[in-house]
ZADOMI-54655 format. One record per residue (C-alpha): residue number from 1; x, y, z. Coordinates in steps of 0.001 Angstrom, whole numbers, plus 500000, padded with zeros to 6 digits. Example, Ala and Ser with C-alpha at 12.3 -4.5 7.8 and 13.67 -1.06 7.14 Angstrom:
% ZADOMI-54655
> n | u | v | w
> 1 | 512300 | 495500 | 507800
> 2 | 513670 | 498940 | 507140
//
This chain:
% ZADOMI-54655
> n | u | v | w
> 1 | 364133 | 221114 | 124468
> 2 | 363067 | 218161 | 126403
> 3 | 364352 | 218777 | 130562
> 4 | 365664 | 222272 | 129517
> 5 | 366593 | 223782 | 133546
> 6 | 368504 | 226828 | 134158
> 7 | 372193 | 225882 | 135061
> 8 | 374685 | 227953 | 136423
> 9 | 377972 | 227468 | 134268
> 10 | 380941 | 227045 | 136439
> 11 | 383921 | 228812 | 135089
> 12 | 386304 | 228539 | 138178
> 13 | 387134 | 225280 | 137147
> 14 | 387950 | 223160 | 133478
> 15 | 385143 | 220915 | 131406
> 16 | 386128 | 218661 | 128725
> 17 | 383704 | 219765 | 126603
> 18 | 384929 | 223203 | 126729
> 19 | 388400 | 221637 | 126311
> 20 | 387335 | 219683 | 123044
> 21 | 385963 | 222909 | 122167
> 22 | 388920 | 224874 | 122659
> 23 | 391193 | 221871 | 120634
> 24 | 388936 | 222111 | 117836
> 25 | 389324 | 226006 | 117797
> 26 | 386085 | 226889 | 118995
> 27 | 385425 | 229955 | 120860
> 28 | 383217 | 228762 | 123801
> 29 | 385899 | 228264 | 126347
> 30 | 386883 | 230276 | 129326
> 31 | 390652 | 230678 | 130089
> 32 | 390335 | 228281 | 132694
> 33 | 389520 | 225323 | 129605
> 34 | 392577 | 227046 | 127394
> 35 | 395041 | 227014 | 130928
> 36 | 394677 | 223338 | 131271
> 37 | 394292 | 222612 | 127374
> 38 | 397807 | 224138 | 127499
> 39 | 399111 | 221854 | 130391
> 40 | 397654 | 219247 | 127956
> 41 | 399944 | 219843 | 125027
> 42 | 403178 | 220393 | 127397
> 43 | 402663 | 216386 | 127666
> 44 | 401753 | 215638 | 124304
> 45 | 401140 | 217885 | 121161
> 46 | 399164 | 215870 | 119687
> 47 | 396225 | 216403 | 121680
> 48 | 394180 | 218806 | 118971
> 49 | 395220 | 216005 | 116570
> 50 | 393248 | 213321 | 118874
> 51 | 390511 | 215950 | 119575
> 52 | 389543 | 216128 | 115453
> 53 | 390555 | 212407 | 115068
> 54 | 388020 | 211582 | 117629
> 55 | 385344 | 214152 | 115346
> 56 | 386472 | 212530 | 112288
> 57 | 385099 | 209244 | 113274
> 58 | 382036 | 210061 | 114375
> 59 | 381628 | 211488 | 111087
> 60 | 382497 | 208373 | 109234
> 61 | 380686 | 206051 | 111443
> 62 | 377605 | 207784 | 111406
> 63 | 378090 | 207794 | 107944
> 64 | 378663 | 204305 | 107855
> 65 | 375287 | 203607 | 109932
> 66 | 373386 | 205533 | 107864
> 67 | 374439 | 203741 | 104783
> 68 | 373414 | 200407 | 106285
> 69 | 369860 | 201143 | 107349
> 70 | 370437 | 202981 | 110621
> 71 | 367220 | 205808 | 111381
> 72 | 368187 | 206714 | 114723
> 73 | 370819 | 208069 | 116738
> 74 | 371179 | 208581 | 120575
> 75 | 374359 | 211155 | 120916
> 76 | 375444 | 211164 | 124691
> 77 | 377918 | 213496 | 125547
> 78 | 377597 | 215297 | 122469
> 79 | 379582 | 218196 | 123558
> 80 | 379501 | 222018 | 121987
> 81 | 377633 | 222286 | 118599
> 82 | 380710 | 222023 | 115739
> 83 | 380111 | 221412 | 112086
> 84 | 379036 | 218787 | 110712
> 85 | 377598 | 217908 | 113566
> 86 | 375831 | 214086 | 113625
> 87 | 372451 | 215093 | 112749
> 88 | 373809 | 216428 | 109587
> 89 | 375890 | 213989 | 108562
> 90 | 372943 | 211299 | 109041
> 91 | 370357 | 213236 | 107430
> 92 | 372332 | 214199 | 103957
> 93 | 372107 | 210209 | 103801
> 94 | 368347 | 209671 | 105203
> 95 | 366402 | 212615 | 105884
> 96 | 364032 | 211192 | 107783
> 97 | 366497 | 210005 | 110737
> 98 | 365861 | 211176 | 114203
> 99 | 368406 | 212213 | 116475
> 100 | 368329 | 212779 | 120067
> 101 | 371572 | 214595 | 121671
> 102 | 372382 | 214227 | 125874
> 103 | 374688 | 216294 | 127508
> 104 | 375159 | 217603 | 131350
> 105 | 377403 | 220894 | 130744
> 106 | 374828 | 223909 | 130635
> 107 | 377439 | 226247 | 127887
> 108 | 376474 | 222974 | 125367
> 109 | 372761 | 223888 | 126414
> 110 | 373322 | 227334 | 125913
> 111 | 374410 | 226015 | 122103
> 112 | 371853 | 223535 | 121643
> 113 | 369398 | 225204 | 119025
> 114 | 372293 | 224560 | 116531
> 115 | 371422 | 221357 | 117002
> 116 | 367943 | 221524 | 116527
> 117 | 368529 | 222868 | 112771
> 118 | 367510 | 219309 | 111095
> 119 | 365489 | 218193 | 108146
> 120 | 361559 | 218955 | 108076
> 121 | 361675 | 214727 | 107503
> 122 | 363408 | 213799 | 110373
> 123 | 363676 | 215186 | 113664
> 124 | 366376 | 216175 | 116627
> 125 | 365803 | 216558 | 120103
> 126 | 368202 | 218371 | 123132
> 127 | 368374 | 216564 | 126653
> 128 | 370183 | 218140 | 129467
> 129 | 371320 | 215137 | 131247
> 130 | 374096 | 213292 | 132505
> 131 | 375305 | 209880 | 131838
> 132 | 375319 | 208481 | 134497
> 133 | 371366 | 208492 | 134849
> 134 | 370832 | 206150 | 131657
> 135 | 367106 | 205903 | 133266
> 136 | 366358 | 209675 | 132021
> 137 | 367994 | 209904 | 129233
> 138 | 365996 | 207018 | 127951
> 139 | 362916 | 208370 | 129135
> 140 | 363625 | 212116 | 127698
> 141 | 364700 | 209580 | 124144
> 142 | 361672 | 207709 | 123879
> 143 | 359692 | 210755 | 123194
> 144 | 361399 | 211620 | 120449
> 145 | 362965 | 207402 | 118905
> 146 | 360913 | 204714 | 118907
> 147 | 363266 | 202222 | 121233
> 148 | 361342 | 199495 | 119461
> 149 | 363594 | 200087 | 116340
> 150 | 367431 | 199871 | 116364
> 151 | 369356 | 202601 | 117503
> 152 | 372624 | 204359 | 117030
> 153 | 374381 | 204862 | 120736
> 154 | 376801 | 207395 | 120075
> 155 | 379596 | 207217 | 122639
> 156 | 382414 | 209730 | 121668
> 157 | 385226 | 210496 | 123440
> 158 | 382856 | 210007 | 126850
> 159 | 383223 | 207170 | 128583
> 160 | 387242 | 208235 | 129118
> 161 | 385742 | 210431 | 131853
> 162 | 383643 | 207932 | 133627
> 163 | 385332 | 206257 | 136371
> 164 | 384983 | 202414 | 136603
> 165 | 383715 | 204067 | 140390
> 166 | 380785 | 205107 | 138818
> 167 | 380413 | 202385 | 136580
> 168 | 380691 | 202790 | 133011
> 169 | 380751 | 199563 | 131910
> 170 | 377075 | 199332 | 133430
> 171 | 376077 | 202199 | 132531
> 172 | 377010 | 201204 | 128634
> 173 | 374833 | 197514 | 129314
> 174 | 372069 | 199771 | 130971
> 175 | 371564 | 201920 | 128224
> 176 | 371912 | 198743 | 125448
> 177 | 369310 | 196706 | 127454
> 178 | 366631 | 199015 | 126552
> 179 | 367380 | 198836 | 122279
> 180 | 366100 | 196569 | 120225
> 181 | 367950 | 193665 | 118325
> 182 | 369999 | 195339 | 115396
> 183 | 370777 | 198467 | 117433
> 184 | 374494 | 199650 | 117036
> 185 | 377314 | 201122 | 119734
> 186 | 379538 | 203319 | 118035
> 187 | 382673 | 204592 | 120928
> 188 | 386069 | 205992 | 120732
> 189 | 388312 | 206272 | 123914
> 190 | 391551 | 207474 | 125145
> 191 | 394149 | 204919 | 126500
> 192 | 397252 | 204473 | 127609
> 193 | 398466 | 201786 | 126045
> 194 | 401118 | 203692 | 123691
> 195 | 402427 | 207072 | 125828
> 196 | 401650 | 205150 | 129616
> 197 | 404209 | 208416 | 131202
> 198 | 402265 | 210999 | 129562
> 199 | 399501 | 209631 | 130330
> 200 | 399855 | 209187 | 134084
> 201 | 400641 | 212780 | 134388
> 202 | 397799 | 214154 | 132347
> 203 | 395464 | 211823 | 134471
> 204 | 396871 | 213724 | 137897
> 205 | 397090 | 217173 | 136303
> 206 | 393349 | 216629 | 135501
> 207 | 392292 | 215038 | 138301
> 208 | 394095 | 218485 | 140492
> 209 | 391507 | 220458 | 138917
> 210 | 388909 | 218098 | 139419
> 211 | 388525 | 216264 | 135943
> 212 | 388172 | 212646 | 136374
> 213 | 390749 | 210860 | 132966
> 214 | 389624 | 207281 | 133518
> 215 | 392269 | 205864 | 130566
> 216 | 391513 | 201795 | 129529
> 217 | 393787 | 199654 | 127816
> 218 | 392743 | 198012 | 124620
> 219 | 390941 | 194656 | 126857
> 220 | 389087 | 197372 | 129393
> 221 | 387662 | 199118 | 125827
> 222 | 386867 | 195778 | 124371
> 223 | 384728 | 195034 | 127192
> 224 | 382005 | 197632 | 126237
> 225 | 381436 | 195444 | 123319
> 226 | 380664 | 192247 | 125559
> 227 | 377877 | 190380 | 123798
> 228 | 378053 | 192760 | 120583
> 229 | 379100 | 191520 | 116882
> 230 | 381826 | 194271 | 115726
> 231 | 381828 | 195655 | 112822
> 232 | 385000 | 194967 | 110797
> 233 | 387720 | 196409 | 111503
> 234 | 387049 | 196163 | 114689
> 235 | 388537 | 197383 | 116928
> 236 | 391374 | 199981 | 115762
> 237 | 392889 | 203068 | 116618
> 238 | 390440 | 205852 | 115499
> 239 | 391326 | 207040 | 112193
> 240 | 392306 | 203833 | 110828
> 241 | 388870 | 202702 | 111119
> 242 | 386606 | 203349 | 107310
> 243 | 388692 | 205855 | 106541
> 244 | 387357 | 205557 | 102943
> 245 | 384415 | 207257 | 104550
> 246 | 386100 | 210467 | 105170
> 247 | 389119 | 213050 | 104713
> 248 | 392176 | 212648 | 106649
> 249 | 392447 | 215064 | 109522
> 250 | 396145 | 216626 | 109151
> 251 | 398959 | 215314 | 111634
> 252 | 396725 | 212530 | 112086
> 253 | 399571 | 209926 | 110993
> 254 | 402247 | 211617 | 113010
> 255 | 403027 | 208857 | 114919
> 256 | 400254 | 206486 | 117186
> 257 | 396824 | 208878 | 118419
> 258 | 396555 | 206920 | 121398
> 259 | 392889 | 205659 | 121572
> 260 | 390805 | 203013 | 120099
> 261 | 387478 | 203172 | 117855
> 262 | 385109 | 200895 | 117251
> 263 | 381381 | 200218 | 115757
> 264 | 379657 | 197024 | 116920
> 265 | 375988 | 195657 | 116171
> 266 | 373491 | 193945 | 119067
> 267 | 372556 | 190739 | 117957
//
């Protein structure tokens, strides 16, 4: 795995992806992850719901790419292994696609030869690496996609946690800049927009134990498209988006899942 480093996991304090993990009903969580997922669901139940909403989309978009030409995929903030993961989905429709998966907690590292488990035609690669240093995860990529044909940027349920401090809308244009003409963003984000209480107290109860929630409305989200042709629908709340592509995810319609989806295509 390209950048492998030992990495001491710190368990004194929560990680989203152990949080997603722990939504989904995984087991690679500490208590610490399950404490604050708990706090989570005092504010709003829903949260597992939003958790497999969020993995429901990726599904059908990648599904969706894959069925319109799409070879490669650049997964950043993939998050602990859960199946399907993106690779698979992409390679029961094209074997040969290559997949590259980024993340910066080392427990997802400690998972990442589950992710590894592709096609002999295509290929996956593991980079330990954080977001916010698009420069190496571009240069870990590039060894395994050629960044002279379109890629898939895979964006799921990340950029929620990067502060508009630290830039993410540059960070997005950063990593864009360096794919080709007829490369594809595919994101889905948290907001605010429908539960703005719940969601003001979830962003301090994270932010107490050191978990940056950086919520957008639907105009901030729209703005990592900037320059980008969407695919129709557009933009919509997750599971309303293709969701001829895929199964329902139960509780999914019990009222708004308050976040936003979208696909879009660099011209």
């Amino acid at each position: 795995m390209t950048g492998q480093q030992h990495v001491e996991i710190d368990t004194s304090r929560p990680h989203p992806a152990r949080m997603y993990d722990w939504y989904l009903g995984g087991k690679d969580n500490y208590p610490v992850d399950e404490e604050m997922g708990r706090q989570m669901l005092t504010l709003d139940p829903r949260v597992p719901v939003m958790a497999r909403v969020n993995r429901a989309f990726m599904h059908r978009a990648t599904r969706w790419l894959a069925q319109h030409g799409v070879r490669q995929f650049l997964d950043i903030g993939t998050g602990i292994p859960t199946e399907p993961n993106l690779h698979q989905v992409a390679q029961e429709i094209a074997p040969d696609a290559r997949i590259v998966y980024c993340d910066n907690d080392p427990i997802v590292l400690a998972h990442a030869a589950a992710l590894l488990r592709g096609t002999p035609e295509g290929a996956t690669e593991y980079l330990q690496s954080d977001v916010r240093d698009p420069d190496a995860i571009l240069e870990g990529a590039r060894k395994i996609l050629d960044l002279g044909e379109p890629v898939a940027l895979s964006l799921i349920a990340l950029l929620h946690f990067i502060s508009d401090e630290d830039g993410a809308h540059e960070l997005v244009r950063r990593l864009l800049a360096a794919l080709p003409s007829g490369s594809y963003l595919m994101v889905t984000h948290a907001t605010n927009d429908f539960t703005p209480e719940e969601a003001a107290s979830a962003t301090e109860k994270l932010k107490a134990a050191g978990v940056t929630l950086a919520l957008r409305s639907r105009e901030e989200f729209a703005r990592f498209f900037d320059g980008l042709e969407l695919v129709e629908p557009g933009i919509e709340v997750p599971h309303q988006w293709h969701p001829e592509l895929g199964e329902p995810v139960p509780g999914q319609d019990d009222g708004v899942i308050p976040g936003y989806g979208a696909v879009a295509r660099k011209p």
